[in-house]
C-alpha positions, 0 to 999 in steps of 0.5 A: 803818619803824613799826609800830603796835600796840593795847594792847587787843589785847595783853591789857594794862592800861591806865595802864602806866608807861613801864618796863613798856612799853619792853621791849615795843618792844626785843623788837620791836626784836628782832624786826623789825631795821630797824624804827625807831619803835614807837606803840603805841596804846592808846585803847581802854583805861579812863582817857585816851586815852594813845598811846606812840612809842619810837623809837631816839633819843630818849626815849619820847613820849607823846601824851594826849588825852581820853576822849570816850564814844561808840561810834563807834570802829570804824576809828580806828587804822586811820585813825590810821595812814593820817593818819601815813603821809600826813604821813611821805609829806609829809615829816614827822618821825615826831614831827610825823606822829604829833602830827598823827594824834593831833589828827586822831583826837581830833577826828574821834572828838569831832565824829562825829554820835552 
């Protein structure tokens, strides 16, 4: 079980240190008993592209890419999330799943004709 929240839509800022945002997931935790892993996403923020996975066991993983200014954003996380959902189908760690989502990403992002 995941869930996959955009900081831009929480109203919080950008360069958040991971003591600020573990709360986030364990009030999730809260909320939505079976869930075990929380990305939250955070690429439409000011400075790097930063992503954030918390997952029960481990600690905080965190996925930084960057910045690359183009308006063609629409969609992204949404894109985002399939490509992990494809790779947990696959068979996947969600560690692996997510890596693979960030670079799928990062690259569509980078390589769409302006």
């Amino acid at each position: 079980d995941l869930i996959l929240l955009f900081l831009l839509r929480y109203g919080l800022v950008s360069r958040l240190p991971v003591a600020v945002i573990r709360p986030i997931f364990s009030e999730i935790d809260d909320t939505y008993i079976n869930i075990s892993s929380v990305i939250i996403k955070g690429g439409h923020l000011e400075g790097k592209a930063k992503d954030y996975l918390f997952t029960r066991n481990d600690s905080p993983h965190i996925w930084e890419s960057e910045r690359i200014n183009t308006k063609h954003t629409h969609g992204t996380g949404c894109t985002f999330s399939a490509v992990i959902t494809a790779e947990l189908a696959k068979g996947k760690s969600i560690i692996e799943a997510v890596d693979i989502g960030k670079k799928f990403i990062t690259a569509a992002i980078k390589y769409t004709p302006e």
